[in-house]
C-alpha positions, 0 to 999 in steps of 0.5 A, spaced: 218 961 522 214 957 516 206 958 518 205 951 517 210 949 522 208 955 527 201 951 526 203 944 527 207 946 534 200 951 537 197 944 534 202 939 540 203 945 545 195 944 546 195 936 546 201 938 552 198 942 556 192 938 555 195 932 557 199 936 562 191 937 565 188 930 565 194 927 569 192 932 574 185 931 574 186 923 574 193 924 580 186 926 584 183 920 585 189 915 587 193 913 592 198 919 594 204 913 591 200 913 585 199 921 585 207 922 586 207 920 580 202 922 575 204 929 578 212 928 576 208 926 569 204 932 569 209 938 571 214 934 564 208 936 560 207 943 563 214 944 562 213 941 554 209 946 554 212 951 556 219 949 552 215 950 545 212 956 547 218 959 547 218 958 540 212 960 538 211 966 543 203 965 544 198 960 549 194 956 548 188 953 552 186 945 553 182 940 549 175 941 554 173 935 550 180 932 550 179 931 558 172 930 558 173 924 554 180 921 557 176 921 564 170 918 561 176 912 558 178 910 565 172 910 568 169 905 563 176 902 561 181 902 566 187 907 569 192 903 566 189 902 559 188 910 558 195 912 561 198 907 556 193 909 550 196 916 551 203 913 551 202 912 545 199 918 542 206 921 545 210 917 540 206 920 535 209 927 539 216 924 538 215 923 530 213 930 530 219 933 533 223 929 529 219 931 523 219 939 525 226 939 525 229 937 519 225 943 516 228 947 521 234 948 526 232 953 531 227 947 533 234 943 536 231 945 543 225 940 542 230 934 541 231 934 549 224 932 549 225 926 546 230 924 552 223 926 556 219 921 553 222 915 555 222 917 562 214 918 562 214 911 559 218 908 565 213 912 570 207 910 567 211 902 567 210 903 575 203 903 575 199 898 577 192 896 577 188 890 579 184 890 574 189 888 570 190 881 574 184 879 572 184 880 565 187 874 563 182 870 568 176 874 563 180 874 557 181 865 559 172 865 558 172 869 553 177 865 548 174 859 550 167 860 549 169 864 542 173 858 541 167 853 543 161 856 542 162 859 535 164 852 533 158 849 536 153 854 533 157 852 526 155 845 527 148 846 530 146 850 524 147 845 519 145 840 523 138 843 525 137 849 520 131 852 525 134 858 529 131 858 536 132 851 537 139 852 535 139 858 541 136 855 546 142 848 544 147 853 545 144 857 550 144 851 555 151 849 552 154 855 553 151 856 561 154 849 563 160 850 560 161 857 564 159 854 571 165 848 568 169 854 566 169 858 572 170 852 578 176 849 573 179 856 573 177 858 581 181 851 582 186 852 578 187 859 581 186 856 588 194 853 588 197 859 586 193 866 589 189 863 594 186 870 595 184 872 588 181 864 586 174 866 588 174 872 584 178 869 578 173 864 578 167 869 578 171 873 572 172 866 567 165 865 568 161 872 567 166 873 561 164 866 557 156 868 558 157 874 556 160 872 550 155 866 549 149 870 550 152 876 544 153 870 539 147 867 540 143 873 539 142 873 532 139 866 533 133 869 537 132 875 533 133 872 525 129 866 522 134 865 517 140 860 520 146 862 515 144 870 516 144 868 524 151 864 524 154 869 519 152 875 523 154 871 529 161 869 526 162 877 525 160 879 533 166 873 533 171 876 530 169 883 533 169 880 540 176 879 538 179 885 536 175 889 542 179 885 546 186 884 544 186 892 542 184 893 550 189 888 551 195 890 546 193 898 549 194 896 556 199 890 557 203 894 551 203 888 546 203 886 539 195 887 536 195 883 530 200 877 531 194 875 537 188 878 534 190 873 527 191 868 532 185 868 535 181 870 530 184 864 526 182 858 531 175 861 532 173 861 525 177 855 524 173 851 529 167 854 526 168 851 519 170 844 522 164 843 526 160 846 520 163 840 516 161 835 523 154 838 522 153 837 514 156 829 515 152 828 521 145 830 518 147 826 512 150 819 516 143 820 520 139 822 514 136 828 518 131 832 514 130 839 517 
């Protein structure tokens, strides 16, 4: 065997049996129908292991830091968005056998670990969280306030040119369109989870003033009105990628058709209301 293939297949035998070790570690801190399924995963990525050092003939240890940073991932980020972000990392795995045996016949072994992969997908599709049914709630606060805050801070900053007025516009703006965004969305959740209103409403709020009070930021630091909305309109524009990158790992979506799209109506809001802004100071004749 080519030493450069021996090297690729040491380099996914370790992410096997790395991985074999962080379905173990997060199957024992869930629900006993939860772990029957993360040990059935597990025990598939020690036999990966196991199949591919047949050919190789040699062991191989775990990733410690590869562990270490999955369980810190789901802690900060969810079970579901890490089982799916390893999911993904496993298509990669796929590519590989793919690539290794087109050099190699001997390597047709790895070709019934493709079969396999499909499987963990569906075992990983049964898992669901709850956090998860909160963040379309999170996501509605989110999108609104990029969508009207950044257009407002847009208008205010050529209609006022002075910083902290515009933060403290924008600030008491965005605080009152919260307490409206969360009692519309608690309402409107009311008729179909009952249950879950109360905290739907909650999430809708808390994510538009978390979003407000990010934006506004540069206005209270910065003197300088047009570095404080460019700086503004970039968190924006970062707020959505963070965003619908979480949303495309753990719903298994499209990343850059929804990230362009959001992405697009932000800053298009703030363009126009840039405009409305440079119009109404000119038609009142405000000098500032």
């Amino acid at each position: 065997m080519e030493n450069k293939i021996l090297k690729r297949l040491l380099k996914i035998q370790e992410r096997e049996i790395t991985e074999h070790q962080v379905y173990l570690s997060l199957a024992r801190t869930l629900t006993p129908e939860k772990q029957k399924i993360l040990f059935e995963i597990a025990q598939q990525e020690k036999n990966h292991y196991e199949t591919i050092k047949k050919i190789t003939k040699k062991d191989r240890a775990p990733s410690k830091v590869k562990i270490f940073f999955y369980l810190i991932l789901v802690k900060i980020f969810g079970l579901n968005f890490t089982l799916q972000l390893m999911e993904r990392n496993e298509s990669k795995a796929i590519i590989s056998y793919q690539h290794l045996m087109r050099y190699d016949e001997n390597l047709e072994i790895l070709k019934n670990l493709e079969d396999e992969r499909e499987h963990e997908r569906k075992l990983i599709s049964l898992i669901e969280e709850k956090r998860l049914t909160y963040v379309s709630d999170f996501i509605l606060g989110m999108n609104d306030a990029l969508v009207e805050l950044t257009g407002a801070l847009a208008g205010l900053t050529l209609a006022l040119n002075n910083t902290k007025i515009i933060a403290m516009v924008g600030l008491i703006t965005g605080i009152a369109a919260s307490l409206s965004m969360g009692v519309s969305n608690y309402l409107a959740s009311k008729e179909e989870r009952e249950k879950e209103a109360k905290t739907a409403g909650i999430m809708t709020g808390i994510s538009y003033i978390l979003t407000v009070f990010i934006l506004i930021f540069p206005y209270l630091i910065f003197n300088n009105v047009v570095l404080s909305l460019i700086l503004t309109l970039f968190l924006s524009v970062f707020i959505v990628a963070v965003f619908n990158f979480y949303i495309s790992v753990a719903k298994r979506q499209h990343f850059t058709s929804r990230f362009l799209t959001m992405a697009t109506m932000s800053l298009s809001v703030a363009v126009i209301n840039f405009v409305i802004g440079f119009l109404i100071k000119k038609l009142f004749g405000i000098e500032t």
